[in-house]
C-alpha positions in Angstrom: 112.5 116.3 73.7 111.4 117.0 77.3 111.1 114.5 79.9 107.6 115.5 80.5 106.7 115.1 76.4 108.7 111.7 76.9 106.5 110.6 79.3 103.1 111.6 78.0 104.5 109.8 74.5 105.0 106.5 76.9 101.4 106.7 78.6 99.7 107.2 75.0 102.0 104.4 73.9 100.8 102.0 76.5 97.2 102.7 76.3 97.5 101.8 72.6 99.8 98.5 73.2 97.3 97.5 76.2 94.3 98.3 73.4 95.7 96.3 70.8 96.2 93.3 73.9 92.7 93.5 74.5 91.2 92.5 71.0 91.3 88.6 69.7 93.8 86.4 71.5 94.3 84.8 68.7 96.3 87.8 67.5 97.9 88.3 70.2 101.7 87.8 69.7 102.5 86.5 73.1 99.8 83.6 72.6 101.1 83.1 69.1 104.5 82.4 70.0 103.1 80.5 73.0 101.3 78.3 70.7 104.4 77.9 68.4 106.0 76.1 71.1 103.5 73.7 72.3 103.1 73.1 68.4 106.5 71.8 68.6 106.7 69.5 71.4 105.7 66.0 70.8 102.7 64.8 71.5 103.9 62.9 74.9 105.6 66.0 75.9 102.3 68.6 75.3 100.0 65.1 76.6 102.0 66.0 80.1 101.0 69.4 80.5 97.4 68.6 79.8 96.0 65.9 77.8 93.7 66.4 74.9 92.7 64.7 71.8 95.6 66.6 69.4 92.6 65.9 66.3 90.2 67.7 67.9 91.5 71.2 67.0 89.4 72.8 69.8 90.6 70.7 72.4 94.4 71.7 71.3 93.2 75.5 71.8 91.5 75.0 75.2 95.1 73.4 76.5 96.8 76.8 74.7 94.5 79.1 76.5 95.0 77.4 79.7 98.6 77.0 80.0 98.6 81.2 78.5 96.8 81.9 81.1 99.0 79.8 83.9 102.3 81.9 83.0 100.7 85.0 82.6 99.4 84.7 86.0 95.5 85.6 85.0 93.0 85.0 87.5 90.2 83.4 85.5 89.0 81.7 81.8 85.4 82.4 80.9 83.8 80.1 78.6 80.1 80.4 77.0 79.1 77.7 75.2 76.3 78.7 73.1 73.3 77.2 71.0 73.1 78.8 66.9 70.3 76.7 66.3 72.9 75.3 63.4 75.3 74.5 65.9 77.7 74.9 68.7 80.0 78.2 69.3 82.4 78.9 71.9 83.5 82.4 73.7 86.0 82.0 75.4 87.4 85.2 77.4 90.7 85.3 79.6 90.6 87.7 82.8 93.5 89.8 84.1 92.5 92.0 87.2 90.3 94.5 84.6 90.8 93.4 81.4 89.6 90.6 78.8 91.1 88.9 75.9 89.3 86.8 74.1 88.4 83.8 71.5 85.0 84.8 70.1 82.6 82.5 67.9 84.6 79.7 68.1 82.6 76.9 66.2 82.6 74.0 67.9 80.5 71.5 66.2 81.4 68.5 68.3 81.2 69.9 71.3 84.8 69.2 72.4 85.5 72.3 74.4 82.4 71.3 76.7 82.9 67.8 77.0 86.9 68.5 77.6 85.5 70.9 80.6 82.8 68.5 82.0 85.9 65.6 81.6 88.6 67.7 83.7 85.6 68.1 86.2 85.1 64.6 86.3 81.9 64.4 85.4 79.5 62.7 82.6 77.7 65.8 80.9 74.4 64.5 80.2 74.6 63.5 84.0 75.1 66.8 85.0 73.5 69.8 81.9 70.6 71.6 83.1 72.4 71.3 86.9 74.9 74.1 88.7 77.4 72.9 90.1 80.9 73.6 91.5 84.2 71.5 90.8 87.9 71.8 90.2 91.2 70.6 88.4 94.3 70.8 88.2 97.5 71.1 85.7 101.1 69.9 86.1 103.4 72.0 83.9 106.7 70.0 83.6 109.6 72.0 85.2 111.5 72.6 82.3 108.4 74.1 80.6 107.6 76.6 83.9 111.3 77.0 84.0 111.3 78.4 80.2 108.0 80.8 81.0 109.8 82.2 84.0 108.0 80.0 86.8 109.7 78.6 89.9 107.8 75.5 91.0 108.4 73.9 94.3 111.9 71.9 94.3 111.4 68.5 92.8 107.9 69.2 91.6 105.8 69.9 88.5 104.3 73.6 88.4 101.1 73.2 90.2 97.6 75.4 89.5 94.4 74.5 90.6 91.3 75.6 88.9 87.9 76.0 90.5 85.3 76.1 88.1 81.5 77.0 88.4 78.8 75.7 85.7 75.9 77.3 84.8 73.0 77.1 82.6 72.3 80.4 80.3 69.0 81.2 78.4 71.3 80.7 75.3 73.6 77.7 76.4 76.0 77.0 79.3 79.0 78.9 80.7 82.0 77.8 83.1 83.9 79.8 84.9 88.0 78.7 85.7 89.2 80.7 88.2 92.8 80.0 89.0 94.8 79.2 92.4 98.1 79.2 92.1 99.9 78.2 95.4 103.5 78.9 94.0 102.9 82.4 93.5 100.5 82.6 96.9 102.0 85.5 98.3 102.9 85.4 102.2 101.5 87.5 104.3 104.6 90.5 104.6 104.6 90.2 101.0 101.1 92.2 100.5 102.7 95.4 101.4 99.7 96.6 104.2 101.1 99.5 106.2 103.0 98.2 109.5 100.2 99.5 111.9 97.5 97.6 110.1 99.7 94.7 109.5 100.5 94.6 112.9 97.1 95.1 114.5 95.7 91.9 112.1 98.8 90.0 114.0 97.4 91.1 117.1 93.9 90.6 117.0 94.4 87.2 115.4 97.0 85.8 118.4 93.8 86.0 120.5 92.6 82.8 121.6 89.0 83.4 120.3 87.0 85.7 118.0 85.4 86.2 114.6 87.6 87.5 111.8 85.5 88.8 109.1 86.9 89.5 105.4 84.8 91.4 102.9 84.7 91.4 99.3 83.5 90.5 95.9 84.7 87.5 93.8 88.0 88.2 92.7 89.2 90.6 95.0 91.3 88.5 96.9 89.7 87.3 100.3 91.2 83.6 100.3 94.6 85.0 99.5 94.8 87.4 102.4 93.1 84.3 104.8 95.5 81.9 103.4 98.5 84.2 103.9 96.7 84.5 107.9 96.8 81.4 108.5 100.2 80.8 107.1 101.6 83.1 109.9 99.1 80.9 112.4 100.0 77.5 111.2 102.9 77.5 113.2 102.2 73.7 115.1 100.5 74.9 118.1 97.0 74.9 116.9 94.9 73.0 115.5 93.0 74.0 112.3 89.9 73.2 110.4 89.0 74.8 107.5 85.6 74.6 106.0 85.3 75.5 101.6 83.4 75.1 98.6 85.8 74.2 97.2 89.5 73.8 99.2 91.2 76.3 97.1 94.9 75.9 99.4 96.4 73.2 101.4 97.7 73.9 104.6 100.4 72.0 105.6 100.3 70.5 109.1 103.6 71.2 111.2 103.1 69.0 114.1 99.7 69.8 114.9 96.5 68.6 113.4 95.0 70.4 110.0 91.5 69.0 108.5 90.2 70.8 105.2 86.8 70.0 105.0 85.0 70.5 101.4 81.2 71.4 101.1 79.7 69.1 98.9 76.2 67.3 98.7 74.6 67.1 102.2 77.3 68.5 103.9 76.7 72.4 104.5 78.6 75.1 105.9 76.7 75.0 108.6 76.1 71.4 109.0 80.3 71.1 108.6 81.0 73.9 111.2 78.4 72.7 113.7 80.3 69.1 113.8 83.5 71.0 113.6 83.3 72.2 116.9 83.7 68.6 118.4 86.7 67.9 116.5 88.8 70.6 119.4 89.8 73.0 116.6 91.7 76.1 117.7 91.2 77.9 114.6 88.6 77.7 112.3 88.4 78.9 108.6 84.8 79.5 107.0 84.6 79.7 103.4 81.6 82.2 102.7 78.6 82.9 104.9 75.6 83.4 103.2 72.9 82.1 105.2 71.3 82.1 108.8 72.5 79.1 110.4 76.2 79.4 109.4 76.5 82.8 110.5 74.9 81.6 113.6 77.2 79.0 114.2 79.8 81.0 113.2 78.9 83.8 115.8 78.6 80.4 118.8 81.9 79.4 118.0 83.9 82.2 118.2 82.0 83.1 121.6 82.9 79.8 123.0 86.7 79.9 122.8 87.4 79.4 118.7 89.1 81.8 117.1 86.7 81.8 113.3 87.7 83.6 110.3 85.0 84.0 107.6 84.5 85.8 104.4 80.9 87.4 103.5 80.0 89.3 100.1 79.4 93.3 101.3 80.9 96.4 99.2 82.7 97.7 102.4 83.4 96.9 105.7 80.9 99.3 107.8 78.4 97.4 105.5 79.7 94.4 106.7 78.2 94.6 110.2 74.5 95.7 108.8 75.2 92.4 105.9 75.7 90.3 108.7 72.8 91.8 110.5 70.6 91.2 107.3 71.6 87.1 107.9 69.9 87.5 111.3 72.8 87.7 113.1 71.9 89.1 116.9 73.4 92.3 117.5 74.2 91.4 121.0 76.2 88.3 119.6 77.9 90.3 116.9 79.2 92.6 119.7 80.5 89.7 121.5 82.1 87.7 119.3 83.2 90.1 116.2 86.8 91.4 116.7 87.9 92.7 113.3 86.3 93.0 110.0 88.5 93.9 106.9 86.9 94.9 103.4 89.5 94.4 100.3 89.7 95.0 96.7 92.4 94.4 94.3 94.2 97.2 92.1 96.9 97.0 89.6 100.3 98.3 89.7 102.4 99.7 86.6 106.0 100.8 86.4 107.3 103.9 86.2 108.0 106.5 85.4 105.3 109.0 86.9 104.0 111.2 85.1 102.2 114.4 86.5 98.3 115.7 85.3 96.1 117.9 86.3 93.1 116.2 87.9 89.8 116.3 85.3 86.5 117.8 86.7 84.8 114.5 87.2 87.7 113.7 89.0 88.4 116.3 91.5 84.0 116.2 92.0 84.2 112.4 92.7 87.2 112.7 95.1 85.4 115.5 96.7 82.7 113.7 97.3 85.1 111.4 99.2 86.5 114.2 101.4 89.7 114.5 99.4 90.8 117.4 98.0 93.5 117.7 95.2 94.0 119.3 91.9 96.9 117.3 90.4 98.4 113.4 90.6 101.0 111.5 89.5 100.8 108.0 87.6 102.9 105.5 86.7 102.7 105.2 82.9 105.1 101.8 82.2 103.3 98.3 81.5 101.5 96.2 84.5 103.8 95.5 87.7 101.5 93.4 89.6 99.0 93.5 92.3 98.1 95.8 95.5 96.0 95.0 98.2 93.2 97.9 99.4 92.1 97.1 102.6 89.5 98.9 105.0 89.9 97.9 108.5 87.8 98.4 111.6 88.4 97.3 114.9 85.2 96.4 117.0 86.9 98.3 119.9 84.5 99.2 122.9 82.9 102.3 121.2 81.7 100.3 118.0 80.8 97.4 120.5 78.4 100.1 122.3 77.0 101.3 119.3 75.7 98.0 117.9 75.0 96.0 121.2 71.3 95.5 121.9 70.1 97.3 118.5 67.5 96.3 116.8 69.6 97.5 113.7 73.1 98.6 112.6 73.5 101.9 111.4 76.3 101.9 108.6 76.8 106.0 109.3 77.2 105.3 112.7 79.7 103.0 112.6 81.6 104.8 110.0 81.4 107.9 112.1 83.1 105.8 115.1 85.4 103.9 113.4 86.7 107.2 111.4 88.8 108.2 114.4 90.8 104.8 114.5 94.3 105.1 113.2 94.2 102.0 111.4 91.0 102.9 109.5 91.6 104.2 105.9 88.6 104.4 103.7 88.8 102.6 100.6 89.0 105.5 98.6 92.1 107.3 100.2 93.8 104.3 100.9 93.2 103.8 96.8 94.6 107.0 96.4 97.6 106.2 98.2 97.9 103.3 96.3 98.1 105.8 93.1 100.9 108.1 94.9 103.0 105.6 96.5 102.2 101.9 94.2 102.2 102.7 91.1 98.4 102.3 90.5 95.9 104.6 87.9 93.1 106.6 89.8 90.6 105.3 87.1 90.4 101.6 88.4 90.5 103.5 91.6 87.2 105.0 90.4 85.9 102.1 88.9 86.9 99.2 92.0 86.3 101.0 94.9 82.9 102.0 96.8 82.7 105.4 97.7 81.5 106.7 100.6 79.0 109.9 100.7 79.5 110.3 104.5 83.1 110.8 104.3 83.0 114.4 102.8 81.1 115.9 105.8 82.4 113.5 108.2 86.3 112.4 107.1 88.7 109.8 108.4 91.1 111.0 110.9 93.9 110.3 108.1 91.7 112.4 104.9 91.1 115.3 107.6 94.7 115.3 108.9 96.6 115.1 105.8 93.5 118.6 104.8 94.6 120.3 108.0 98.3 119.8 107.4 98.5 120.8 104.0 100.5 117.0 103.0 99.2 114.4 101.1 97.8 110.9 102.5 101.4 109.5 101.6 102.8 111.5 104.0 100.2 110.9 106.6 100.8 107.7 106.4 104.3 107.7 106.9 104.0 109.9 109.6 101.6 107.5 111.7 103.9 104.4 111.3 106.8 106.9 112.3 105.0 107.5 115.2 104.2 104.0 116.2 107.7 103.1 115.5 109.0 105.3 118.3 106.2 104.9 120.6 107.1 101.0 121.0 110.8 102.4 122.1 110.9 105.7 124.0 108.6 108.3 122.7 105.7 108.7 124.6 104.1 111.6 122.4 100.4 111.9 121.3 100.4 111.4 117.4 98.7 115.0 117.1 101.5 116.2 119.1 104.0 114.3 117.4 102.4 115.0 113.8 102.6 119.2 114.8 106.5 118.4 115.3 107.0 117.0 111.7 104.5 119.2 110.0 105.1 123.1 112.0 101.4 123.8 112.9 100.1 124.6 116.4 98.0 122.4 118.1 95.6 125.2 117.9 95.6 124.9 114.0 94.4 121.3 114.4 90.6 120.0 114.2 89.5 118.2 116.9 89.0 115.0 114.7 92.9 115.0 114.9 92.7 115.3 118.6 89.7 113.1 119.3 91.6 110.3 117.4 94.0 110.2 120.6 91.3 108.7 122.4 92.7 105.0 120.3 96.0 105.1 121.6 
């Protein structure tokens, strides 16, 4: 048997193991044999983890799913509650990164998965139906139960994970969402694997003593982790720190200097709570989510009067940032002045090896195409799941973008896209996806279904799409070369990159677009 029929064997195999995963959890032999052993422990032991009323069968599930979901490292538990018009059933769905299993017409009669929900919560749930709401919880898994499941808590502690939870009311019912925070497995901020360059110019911007930091995304795709694993770096005692959330999701330890986490709650606003922040002498502030006028505002007043302000908005990318915060009223003139870096991230999955070569479909090669990439085969890990990845479009407000957008009485996306294309920390979110394929492990079909496109790109590509075209390599090798580059630069080489990239690659700097050679304008 070829190596090549090997693998092909392994991908099918996975696709039908990862099928079989995604139908009812209650057949799902890791839960099963989960559930096995919480059945065995006594009811003191199982009352530590999480404690439940063990003759309310329901109740004894909703502890299973929760503590499945803790040491499987799932980001969030949906539950519907739903009115039959004979009774109550439950849905209950658990969330990897893109996929769902799931506990599906669950009768619950007495209500006891809603009233356990509404009792972790601490609240009364006839004070509170018919209202949305936001809250949290949190479980203590003993250490010798983490321990068993393969989880290191902090020394001396129980295992740890908080749970923010949003309530809402449905046409049919009610619904929570769980979504987990787990501090022990908070990754620091060299642990997200960001190319040196881009790590390095986040480090930069953020060791100035004022600015606003923005971070783009949907739910889920990992905004608080990256600011927490900021701020981690930042924390280091000579600054003070406020942070502003709805709800806290970390703690920040102090280490000699002062840290207040301030939760938004009742009458107290983002706004309101950054507004009186600002007498408190913070250094570095930390806003939750923008979402209206007077925070982004306030937001925009701080960082222009010597605060350095990180805040995360909801846009798909990150030259839509700048027209989302636009669309809040921001000033363009303000934005100019105060905005120093916006970064727009997404999520993708990572699988083991080994790699396995295709040919690219139609639909495929047409929707990279329509990226600016070009490329008729790829190669993708076919093992089980890995982990996570970070995709991450930067732009630096530099003086051309700050030109562009000062005074405006809008912000063009294109236009910032076409300026911040030359930067050699800017990678679209599609080809830094696609790099994510070749060099992480990750499957070009989340790729496809995580990531924004961007229509401009195949008339107008990034420096790094149009070099790696010009120079016949793939983005992998692009990218290596432009952190070679930088590498030497900081010692003795005092090379353009086109120049140096000509070197490594045996073209003439005749051969190369002038995209490649404008670029040289960032160094």
């Amino acid at each position: 048997m070829s190596y090549q029929v090997l693998c092909i064997i392994l991908h099918n195999l996975h696709n039908i193991l990862t099928l079989l995963m995604n139908t009812n959890l209650l057949e799902n032999p890791v839960f099963l044999e989960l559930c096995t052993y919480l059945d065995n422990l006594t009811e003191i032991q199982a009352n530590k983890i999480l404690l439940v009323n063990v003759t309310r069968k329901n109740e004894s599930l909703l502890r299973k799913i929760i503590v499945y979901t803790i040491i499987n490292g799932y980001s969030d538990i949906h539950v519907e509650i739903e009115n039959t018009g004979t009774g109550h059933e439950a849905n209950i769905f658990v969330r990897d990164t893109d996929d769902f299993q799931s506990v599906q017409n669950l009768k619950d009669t007495h209500k006891e998965i809603k009233e356990r929900l509404f009792s972790l919560c601490n609240f009364m749930g006839g004070a509170v139906e018919g209202v949305n709401w936001s809250a949290s919880f949190k479980v203590l898994l003993p250490p010798e139960v983490a321990l068993k499941f393969g989880l290191i808590p902090f020394p001396g502690l129980p295992y740890g994970v908080n749970f923010r939870v949003e309530y809402i009311q449905t046409f049919s019912g009610l619904a929570f969402t769980c979504r987990l925070i787990d501090p022990q497995t908070t990754p620091k901020f060299a642990d997200l694997k960001l190319p040196k360059l881009l790590s390095d110019t986040i480090m930069e911007i953020c060791q100035a003593p004022s600015g606003l930091i923005v971070v783009s995304g949907p739910t889920g795709s990992g905004k608080s982790t990256l600011l927490n694993a900021i701020f981690q770096c930042l924390n280091d005692g000579s600054k003070s720190v406020v942070t502003i959330e709805n709800p806290v999701e970390f703690k920040i330890f102090k280490h000699g200097a002062p840290v207040k986490q301030i939760q938004v709650q009742g009458e107290i606003t983002f706004a309101s709570a950054l507004r009186a922040t600002l007498r408190l002498d913070p250094q570095l502030i930390l806003v939750g989510e923008i979402r209206d006028f007077e925070t982004m505002d306030a937001a925009l007043e701080a960082a222009n009067t010597g605060h350095l302000v990180f805040a995360t908005v909801h846009a798909n990318d990150a030259h839509n940032t700048l027209q989302r915060m636009h669309h809040l009223r921001a000033d363009t003139f303000k934005i100019s002045e105060s905005l120093t870096l916006v970064l727009a991230q997404r999520l993708l999955t990572t699988y083991e090896g080994p790699g396995l070569q295709r040919e690219l479909t139609y639909d495929e090669k047409s929707w990279l195409a329509n990226n600016g990439i070009f490329m008729d085969h790829i190669t993708e890990n076919v093992g089980p799941k890995l982990g996570k990845v970070p995709v991450i479009e930067a732009i630096v407000m530099d003086s051309t973008l700050k030109n562009e957008i000062r005074g405006s009485e809008k912000i063009d996306t294109f236009s910032v896209y076409k300026a911040a294309r030359h930067q050699h920390t800017y990678e679209s979110m599609v080809s830094f996806g696609v790099r994510c394929v070749l060099d992480h492990g990750c499957k070009l079909s989340q790729v496809q279904r995580s990531l924004e496109q961007n229509h401009h790109a195949k008339e107008f590509p990034g420096f790094r799409v149009d070099a790696a075209q010009k120079y016949g390599v793939n983005l992998s090798e692009i990218s290596l070369a432009i952190e070679d580059f930088y590498a030497q630069r900081t010692t003795h080489s005092s090379a353009f990159l086109h120049e140096f990239m000509n070197a490594r690659f045996g073209l003439c700097a005749i051969n190369i677009t002038p995209l490649v050679q404008n670029a040289e304008r960032a160094l």
